[in-house]
C-alpha positions as CSV (number, residue, x, y, z in Angstrom):
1,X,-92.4,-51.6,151.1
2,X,-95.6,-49.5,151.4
3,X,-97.1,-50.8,155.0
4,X,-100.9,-50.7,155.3
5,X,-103.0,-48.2,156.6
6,X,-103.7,-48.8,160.3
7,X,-107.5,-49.9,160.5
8,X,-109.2,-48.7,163.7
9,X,-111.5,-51.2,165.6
10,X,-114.8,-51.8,163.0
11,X,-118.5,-52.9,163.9
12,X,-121.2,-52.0,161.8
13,X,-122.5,-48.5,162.7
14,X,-118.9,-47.0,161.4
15,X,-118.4,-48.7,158.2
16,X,-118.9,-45.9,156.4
17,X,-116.7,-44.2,158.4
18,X,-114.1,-46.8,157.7
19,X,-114.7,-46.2,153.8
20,X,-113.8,-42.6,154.8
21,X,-111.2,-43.2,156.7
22,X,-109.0,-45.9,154.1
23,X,-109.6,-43.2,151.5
24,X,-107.9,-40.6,153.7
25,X,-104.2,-42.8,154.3
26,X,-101.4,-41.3,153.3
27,X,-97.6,-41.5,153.5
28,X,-95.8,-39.1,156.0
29,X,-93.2,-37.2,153.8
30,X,-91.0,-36.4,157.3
31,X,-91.7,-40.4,159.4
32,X,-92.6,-42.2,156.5
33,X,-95.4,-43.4,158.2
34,X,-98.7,-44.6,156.6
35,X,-101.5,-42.6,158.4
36,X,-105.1,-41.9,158.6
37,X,-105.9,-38.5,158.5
38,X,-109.0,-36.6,158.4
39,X,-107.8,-33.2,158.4
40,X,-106.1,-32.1,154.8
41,X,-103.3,-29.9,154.2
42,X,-105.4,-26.6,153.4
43,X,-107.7,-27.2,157.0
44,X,-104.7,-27.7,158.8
45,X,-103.2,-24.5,157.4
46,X,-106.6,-22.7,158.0
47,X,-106.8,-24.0,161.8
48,X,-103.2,-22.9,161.9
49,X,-104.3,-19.3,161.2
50,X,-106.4,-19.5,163.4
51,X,-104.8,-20.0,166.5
52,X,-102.1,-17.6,165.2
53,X,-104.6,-15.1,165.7
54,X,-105.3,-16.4,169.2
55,X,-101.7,-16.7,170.2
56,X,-100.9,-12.7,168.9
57,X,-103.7,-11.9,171.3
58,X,-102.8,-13.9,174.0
59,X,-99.0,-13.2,174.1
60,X,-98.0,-10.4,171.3
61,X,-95.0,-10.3,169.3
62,X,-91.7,-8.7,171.2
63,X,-91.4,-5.7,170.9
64,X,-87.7,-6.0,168.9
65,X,-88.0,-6.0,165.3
66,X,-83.9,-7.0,164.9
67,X,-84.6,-9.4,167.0
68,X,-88.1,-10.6,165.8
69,X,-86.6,-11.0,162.5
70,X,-83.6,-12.6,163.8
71,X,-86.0,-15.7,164.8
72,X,-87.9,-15.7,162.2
73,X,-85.0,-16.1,159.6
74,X,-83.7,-18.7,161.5
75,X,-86.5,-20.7,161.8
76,X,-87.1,-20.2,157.8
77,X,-83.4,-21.7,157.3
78,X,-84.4,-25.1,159.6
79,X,-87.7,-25.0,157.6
80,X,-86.0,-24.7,154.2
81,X,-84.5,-28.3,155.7
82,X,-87.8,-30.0,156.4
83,X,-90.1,-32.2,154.3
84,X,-93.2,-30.1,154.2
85,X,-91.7,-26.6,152.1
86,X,-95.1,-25.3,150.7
87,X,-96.4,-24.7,154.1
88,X,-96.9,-21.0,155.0
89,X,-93.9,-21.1,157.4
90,X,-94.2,-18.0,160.5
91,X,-92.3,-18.2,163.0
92,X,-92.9,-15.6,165.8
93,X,-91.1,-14.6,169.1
94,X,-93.8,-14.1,171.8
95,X,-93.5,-11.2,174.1
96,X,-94.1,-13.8,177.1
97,X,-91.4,-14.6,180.5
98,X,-92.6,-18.6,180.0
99,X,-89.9,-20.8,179.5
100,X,-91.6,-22.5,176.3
101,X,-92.0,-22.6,172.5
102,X,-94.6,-24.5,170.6
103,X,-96.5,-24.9,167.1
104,X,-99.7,-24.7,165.8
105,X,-101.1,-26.6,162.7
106,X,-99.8,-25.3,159.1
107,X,-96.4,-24.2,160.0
108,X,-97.1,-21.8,162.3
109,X,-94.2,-22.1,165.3
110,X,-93.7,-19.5,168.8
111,X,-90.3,-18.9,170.8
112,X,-91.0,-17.3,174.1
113,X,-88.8,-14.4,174.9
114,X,-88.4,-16.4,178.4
115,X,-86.9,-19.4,176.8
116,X,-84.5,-17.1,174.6
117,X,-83.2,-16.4,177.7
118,X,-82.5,-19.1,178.8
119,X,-80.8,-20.7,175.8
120,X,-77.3,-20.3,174.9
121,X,-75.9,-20.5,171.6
122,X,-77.8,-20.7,168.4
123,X,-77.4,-24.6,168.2
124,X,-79.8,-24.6,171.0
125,X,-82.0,-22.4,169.6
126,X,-82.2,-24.4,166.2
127,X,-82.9,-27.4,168.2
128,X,-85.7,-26.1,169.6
129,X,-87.1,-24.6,166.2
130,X,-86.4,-28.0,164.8
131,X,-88.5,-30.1,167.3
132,X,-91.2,-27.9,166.5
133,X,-90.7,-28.1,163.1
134,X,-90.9,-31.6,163.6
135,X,-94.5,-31.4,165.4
136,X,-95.9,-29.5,162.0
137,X,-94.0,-31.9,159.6
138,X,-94.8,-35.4,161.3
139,X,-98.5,-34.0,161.1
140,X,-98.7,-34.4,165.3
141,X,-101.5,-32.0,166.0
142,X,-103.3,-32.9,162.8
143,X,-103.0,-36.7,164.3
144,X,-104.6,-35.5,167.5
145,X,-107.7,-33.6,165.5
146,X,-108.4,-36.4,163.5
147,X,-108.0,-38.5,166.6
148,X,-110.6,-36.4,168.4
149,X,-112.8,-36.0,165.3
150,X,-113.1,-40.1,164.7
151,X,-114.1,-39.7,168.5
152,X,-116.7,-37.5,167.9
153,X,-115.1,-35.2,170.5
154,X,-115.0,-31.3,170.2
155,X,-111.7,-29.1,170.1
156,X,-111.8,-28.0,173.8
157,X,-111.6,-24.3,174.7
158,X,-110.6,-23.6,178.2
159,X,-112.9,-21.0,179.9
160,X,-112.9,-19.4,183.4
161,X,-114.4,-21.1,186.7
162,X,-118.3,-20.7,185.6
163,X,-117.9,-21.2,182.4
164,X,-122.0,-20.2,182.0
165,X,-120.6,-16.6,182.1
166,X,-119.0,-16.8,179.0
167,X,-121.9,-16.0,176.8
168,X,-122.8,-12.5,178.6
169,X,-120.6,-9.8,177.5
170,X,-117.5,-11.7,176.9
171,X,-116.5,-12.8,179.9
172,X,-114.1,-15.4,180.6
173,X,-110.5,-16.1,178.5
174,X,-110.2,-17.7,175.1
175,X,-108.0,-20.6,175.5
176,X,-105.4,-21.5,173.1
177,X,-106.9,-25.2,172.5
178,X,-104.9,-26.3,170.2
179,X,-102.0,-24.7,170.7
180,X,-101.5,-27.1,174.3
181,X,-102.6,-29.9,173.1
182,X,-100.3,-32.5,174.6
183,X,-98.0,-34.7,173.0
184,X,-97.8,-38.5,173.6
185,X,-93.9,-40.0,174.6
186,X,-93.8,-41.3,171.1
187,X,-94.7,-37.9,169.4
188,X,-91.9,-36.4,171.9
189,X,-88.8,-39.0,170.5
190,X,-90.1,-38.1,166.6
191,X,-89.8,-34.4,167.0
192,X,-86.8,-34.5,168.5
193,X,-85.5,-36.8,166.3
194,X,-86.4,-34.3,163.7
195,X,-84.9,-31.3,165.5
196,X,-81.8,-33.2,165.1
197,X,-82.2,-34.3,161.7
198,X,-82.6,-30.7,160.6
199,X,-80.2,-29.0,162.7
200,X,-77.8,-31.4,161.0
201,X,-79.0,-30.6,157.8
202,X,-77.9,-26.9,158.9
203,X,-74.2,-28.0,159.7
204,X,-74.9,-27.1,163.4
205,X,-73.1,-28.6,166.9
206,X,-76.0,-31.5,167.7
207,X,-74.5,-32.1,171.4
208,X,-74.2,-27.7,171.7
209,X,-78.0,-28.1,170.8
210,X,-79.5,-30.9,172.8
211,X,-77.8,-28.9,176.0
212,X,-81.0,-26.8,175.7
213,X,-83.1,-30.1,176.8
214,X,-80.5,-30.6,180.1
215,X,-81.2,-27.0,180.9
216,X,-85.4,-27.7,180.7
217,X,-84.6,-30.5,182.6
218,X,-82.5,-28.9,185.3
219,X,-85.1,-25.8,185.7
220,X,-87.7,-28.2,186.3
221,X,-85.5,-29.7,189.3
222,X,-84.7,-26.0,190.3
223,X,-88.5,-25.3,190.2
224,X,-89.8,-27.7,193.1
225,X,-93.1,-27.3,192.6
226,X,-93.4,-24.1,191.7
227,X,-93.3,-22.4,188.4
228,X,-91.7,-24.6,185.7
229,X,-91.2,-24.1,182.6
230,X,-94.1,-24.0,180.0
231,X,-92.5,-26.5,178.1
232,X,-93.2,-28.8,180.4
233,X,-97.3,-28.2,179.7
234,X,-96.7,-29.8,176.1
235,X,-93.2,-31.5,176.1
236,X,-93.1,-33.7,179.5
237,X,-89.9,-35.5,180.7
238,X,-86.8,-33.2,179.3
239,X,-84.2,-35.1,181.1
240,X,-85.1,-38.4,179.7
241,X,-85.0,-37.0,176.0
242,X,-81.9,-35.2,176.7
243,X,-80.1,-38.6,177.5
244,X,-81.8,-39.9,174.8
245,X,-80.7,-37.3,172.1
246,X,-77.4,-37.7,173.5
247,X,-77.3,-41.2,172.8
248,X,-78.8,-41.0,169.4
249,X,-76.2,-38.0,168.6
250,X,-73.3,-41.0,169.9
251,X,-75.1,-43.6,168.1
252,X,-74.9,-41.4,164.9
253,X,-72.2,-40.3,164.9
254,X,-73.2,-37.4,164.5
255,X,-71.2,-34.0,162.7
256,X,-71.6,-30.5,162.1
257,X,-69.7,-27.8,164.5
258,X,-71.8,-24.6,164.0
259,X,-72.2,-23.6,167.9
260,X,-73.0,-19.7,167.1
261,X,-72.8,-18.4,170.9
262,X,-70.9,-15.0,171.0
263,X,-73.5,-13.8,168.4
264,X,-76.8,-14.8,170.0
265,X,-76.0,-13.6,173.3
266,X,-74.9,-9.9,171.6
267,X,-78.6,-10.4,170.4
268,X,-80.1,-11.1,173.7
269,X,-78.3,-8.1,175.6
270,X,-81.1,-6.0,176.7
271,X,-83.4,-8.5,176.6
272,X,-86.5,-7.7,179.0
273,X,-86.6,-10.6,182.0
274,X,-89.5,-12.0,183.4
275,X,-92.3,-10.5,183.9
276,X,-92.5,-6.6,182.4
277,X,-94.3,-4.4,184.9
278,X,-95.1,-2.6,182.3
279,X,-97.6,-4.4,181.7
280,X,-98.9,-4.8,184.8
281,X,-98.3,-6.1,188.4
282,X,-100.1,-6.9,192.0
283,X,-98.5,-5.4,195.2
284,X,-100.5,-6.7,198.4
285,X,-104.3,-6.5,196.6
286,X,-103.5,-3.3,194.1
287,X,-103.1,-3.9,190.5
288,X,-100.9,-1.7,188.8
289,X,-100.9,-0.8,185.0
290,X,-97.9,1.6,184.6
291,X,-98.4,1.4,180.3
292,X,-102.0,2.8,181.0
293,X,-102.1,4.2,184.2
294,X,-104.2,2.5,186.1
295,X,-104.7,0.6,189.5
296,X,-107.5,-1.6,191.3
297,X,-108.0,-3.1,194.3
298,X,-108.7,-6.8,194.5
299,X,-110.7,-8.8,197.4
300,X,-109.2,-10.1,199.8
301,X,-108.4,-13.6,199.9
302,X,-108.5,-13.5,196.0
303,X,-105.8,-14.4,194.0
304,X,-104.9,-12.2,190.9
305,X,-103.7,-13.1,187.5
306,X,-102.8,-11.0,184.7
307,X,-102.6,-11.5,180.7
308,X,-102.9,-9.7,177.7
309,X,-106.2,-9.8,177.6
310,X,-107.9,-9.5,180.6
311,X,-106.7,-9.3,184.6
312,X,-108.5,-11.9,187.2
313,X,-109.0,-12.6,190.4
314,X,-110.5,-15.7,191.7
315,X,-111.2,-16.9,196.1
316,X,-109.8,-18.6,198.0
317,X,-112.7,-21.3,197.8
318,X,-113.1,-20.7,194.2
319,X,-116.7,-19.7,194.0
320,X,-116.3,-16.2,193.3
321,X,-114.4,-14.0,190.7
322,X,-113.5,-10.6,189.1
323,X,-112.5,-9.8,186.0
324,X,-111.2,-6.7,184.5
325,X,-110.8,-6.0,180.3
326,X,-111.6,-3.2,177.9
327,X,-115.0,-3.0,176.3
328,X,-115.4,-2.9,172.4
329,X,-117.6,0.2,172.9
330,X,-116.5,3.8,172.8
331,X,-118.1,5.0,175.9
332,X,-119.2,4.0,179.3
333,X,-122.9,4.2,178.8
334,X,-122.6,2.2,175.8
335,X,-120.6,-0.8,177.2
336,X,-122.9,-0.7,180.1
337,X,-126.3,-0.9,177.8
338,X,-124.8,-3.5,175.5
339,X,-123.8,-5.5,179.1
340,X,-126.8,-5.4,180.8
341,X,-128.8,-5.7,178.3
342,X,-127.7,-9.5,177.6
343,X,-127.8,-9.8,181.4
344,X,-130.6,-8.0,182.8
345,X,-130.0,-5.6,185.9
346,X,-130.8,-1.9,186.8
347,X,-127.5,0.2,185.8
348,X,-127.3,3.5,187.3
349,X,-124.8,6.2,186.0
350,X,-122.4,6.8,189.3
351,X,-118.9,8.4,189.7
352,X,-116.0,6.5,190.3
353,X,-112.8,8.1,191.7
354,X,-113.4,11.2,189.9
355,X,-113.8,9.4,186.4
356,X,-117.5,8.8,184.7
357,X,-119.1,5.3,185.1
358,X,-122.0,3.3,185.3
359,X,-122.5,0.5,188.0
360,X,-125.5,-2.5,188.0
361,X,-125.9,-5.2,189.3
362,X,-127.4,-8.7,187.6
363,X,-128.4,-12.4,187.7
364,X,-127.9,-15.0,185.7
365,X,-129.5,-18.3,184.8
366,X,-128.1,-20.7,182.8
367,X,-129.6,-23.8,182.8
368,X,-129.7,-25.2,186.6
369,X,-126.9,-22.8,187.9
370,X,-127.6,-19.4,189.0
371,X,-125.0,-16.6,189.0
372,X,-125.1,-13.1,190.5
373,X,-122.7,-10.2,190.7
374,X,-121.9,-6.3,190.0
375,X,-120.4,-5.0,186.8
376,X,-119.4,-1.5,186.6
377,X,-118.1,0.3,183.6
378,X,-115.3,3.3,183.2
379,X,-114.0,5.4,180.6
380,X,-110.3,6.6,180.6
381,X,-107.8,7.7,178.7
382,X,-110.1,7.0,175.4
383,X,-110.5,3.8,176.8
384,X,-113.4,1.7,178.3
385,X,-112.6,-0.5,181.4
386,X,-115.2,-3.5,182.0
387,X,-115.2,-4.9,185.9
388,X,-117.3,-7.6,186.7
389,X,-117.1,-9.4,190.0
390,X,-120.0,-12.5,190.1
391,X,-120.4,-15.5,192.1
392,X,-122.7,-17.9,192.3
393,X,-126.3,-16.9,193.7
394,X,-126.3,-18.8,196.6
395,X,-123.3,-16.9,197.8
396,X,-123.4,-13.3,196.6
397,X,-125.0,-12.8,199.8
398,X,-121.2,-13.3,201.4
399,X,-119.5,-11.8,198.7
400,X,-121.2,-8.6,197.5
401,X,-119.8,-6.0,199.4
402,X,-116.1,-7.2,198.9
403,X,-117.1,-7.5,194.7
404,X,-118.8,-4.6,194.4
405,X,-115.8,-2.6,196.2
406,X,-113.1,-4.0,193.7
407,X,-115.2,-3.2,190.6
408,X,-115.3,0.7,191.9
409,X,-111.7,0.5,193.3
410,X,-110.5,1.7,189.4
411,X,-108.5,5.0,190.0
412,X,-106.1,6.8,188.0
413,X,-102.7,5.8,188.8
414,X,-100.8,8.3,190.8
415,X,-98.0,6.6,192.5
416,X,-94.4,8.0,190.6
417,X,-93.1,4.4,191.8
418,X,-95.6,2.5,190.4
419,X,-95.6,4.6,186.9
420,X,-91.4,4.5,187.3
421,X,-90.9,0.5,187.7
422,X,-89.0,-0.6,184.3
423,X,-88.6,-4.4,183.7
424,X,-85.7,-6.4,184.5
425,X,-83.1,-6.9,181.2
426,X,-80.5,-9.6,180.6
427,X,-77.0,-7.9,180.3
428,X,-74.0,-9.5,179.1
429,X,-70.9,-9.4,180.5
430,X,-67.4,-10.8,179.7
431,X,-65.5,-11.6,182.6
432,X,-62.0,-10.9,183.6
433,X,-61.0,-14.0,184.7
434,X,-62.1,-17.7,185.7
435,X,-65.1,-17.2,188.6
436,X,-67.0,-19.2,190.4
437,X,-70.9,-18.7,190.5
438,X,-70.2,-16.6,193.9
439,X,-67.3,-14.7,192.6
440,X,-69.2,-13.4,189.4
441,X,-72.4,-12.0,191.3
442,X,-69.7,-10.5,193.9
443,X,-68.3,-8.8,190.9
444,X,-71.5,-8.4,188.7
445,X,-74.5,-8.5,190.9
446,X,-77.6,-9.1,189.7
447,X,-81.2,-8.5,190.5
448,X,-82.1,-12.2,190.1
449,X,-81.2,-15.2,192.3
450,X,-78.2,-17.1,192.3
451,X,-79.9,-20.0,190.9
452,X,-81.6,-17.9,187.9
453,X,-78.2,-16.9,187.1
454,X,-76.3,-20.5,187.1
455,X,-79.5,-21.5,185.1
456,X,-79.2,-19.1,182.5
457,X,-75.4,-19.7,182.2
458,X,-76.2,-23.0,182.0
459,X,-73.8,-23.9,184.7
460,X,-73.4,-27.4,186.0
461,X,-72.2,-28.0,189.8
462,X,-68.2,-27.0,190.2
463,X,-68.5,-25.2,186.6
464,X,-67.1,-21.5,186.6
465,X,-67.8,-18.6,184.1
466,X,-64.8,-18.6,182.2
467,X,-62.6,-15.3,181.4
468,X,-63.2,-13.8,178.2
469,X,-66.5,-15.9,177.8
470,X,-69.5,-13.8,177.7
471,X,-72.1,-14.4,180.2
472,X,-75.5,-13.5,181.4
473,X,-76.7,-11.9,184.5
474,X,-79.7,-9.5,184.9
475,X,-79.9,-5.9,186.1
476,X,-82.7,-3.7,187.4
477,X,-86.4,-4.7,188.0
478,X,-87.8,-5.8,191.4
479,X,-85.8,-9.5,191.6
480,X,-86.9,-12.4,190.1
């Protein structure tokens, strides 16, 4: 029997809203669900697109085309098994140490390289892709936009501490709005209802893959506070669902015995772990770029982050920042003029380290909050770096000489350590007999902690690594 359309609350000022919104209902090809919906199949692919541009610049693809293609056939197989076929399935792995995966709108779904890792067998991995799945074909982000929209509430876009900066030169980071979204308990249950209804579909173990929900859950234990997986920004509670799956899977009955393990952890050998230097790292205050050959000196007291896009650095008290990302322009003098010109200032040309630049100060207004800082502007290596360091007017006074410091600290990096340091790498191993946890590290050490390597194992208390079993450890780097 077709069930009605839920009817949100009605008074007089929204019936034509309501008109709008009846004429919108439609039938959920993967729940089955009547629904309103106010975002149609060709917005949510175009939003979809969207974010997948903001997602390639956030993270960036891994830098493995086997292994980028690898995921992204697989995730076209448990795709091929869901309601929704027309959509412009992608599927992407993201060059990110985050133990996470999520979707945006239209069919457009990301696997971290962190929580490849950290799976272990293909079943898991098709779980995951199949709960994701699930998001896109129970329409759960669409839900949420229309939500918001009948709400008269914007898409929010996260921005930086003073988010008044963000119209001068480009400052601040484009968040990935809806991209971490979060999903309601309910939503949670249907995906992974749908993960298992596809991985099913696919002939694979369903009890192999909901063990990638008990490891979420036991990393989130492991984590005490500090960093858990990202998962856990968009998909809370992993160790209630993985009791739940398991009872479902019970309840079901159930089949399918694809498990796939010795051939996804062949893939995974070599694997970059955590964090890649490469890319960037903080020793003490420096910043180090190894990839472009760069280094900067933070503030003290500040506390750095880097990403793709941009490295920053905010106090202790939260009132002051710097910021360091590459200008659009082609030279110094032009990236300063197009800066400073938005912002006002007096820009002088000045040497820094040895390399060309031009340095200014400026102030801000923006409606009733005032913001002053330096800005200072370097070409290298055909590149132009951008450094701004800003706080708010009231205490530049405090903070000037520390900000204007960092934004001429730039310097060619120098260092052979710092331009040697390689990332760490999963390697897999096949031991030669039955060890404990202990015994394998004594016999294959590792550059990560013990409890990284049960967790990537997947070892329970009192389990060993079995002979002739592969397993993971992880080798070179600076430690996890």
């Amino acid at each position: 029997m077709m069930r009605p359309c839920p009817r949100p609350p009605c008074h007089a000022g929204v019936a034509l809203t309501l008109m709008l919104l009846l004429g919108s209902c439609a039938t959920n090809p993967a729940t089955g669900k009547r629904e309103i919906m106010l975002v149609s199949e060709e917005q949510e692919i175009s939003l979809g697109r969207q974010e997948d541009q903001r997602a390639l610049a956030a993270y960036g693809e891994y830098p493995d085309p086997a292994l980028q293609d690898y995921v992204s056939a697989l995730g076209q197989r448990v795709a091929a098994k869901a309601e929704r076929p027309s959509l412009p399935w992608t599927f992407r792995l993201a060059d990110d140490a985050a133990v996470n995966a999520f979707a945006a709108p239209g069919g457009f779904i990301y696997v971290t390289r962190g929580i490849l890792a950290h799976l272990d067998s293909e079943a898991q991995l098709v779980m995951v892709l199949g709960h994701e799945v699930g998001h896109v074909t129970a329409r759960h982000l669409a839900q949420q936009i229309s939500k918001q929209q009948m709400a008269t509430l914007g898409l929010g876009i996260g921005m930086i501490a003073v988010p008044e900066l963000q119209r001068f030169g480009g400052l601040g980071e484009t968040g990935l709005g809806l991209l971490f979204l979060k999903f309601g308990r309910d939503d949670e249950r249907e995906a992974d209802s749908l993960g298992l209804r596809y991985s099913q579909r696919l002939g694979y173990d369903a009890a192999e893959g909901a063990r990638a929900f008990r490891m979420l859950d036991q990393m989130a234990q492991q984590s005490e506070g500090g960093r858990a997986p990202g998962w856990l920004s968009t998909h809370p509670d992993p160790g209630d669902r993985y009791r739940a799956l398991v009872a479902t899977i019970r309840n079901q009955g159930a089949t399918g015995d694809l498990v796939q393990r010795e051939g996804y952890l062949k893939r995974l050998d070599g694997l970059v772990f955590g964090d890649d230097p490469r890319e960037g790292f903080f020793r003490d205050r420096t910043f180090y770029h190894p990839q472009m050959e760069f280094r900067f000196v933070l503030p003290a007291g500040f506390e750095g982050r880097n990403t793709k896009q941009a490295v920053e650095a905010v106090s202790a008290a939260g009132d002051a920042a710097v910021q360091l990302t590459l200008a659009k322009e082609s030279t110094a003098e032009a990236a300063a003029r197009a800066f400073f010109a938005e912002v006002g200032g007096d820009p002088r040309r000045r040497d820094v380290n040895g390399l060309g630049g031009v340095v200014g100060t400026f102030e801000v207004t923006s409606g009733s909050t005032a913001l002053r800082g330096v800005a200072s502007f370097v070409g290298y290596r055909n590149k132009v770096f951008r450094l701004v360091g800003y706080s708010r007017a009231s205490s530049f006074g405090q903070y000037r000489d520390a900000l204007e410091d960092a934004v001429t600290s730039f310097a060619p990096l120098r260092e052979s350590w710092a331009l040697k340091v390689e990332p760490a790498r999963v390697d897999v191993v096949v031991p030669d007999r039955d060890r404990t946890l202990a015994q394998f590290l004594e016999r294959y050490p590792s550059t990560a902690k013990p409890a990284t390597i049960a967790l990537i194992n997947q070892l329970g208390d009192g389990e060993v690594l079995k002979a002739g079993r592969q397993a993971k450890r992880v080798v070179g780097g600076t430690g996890q």
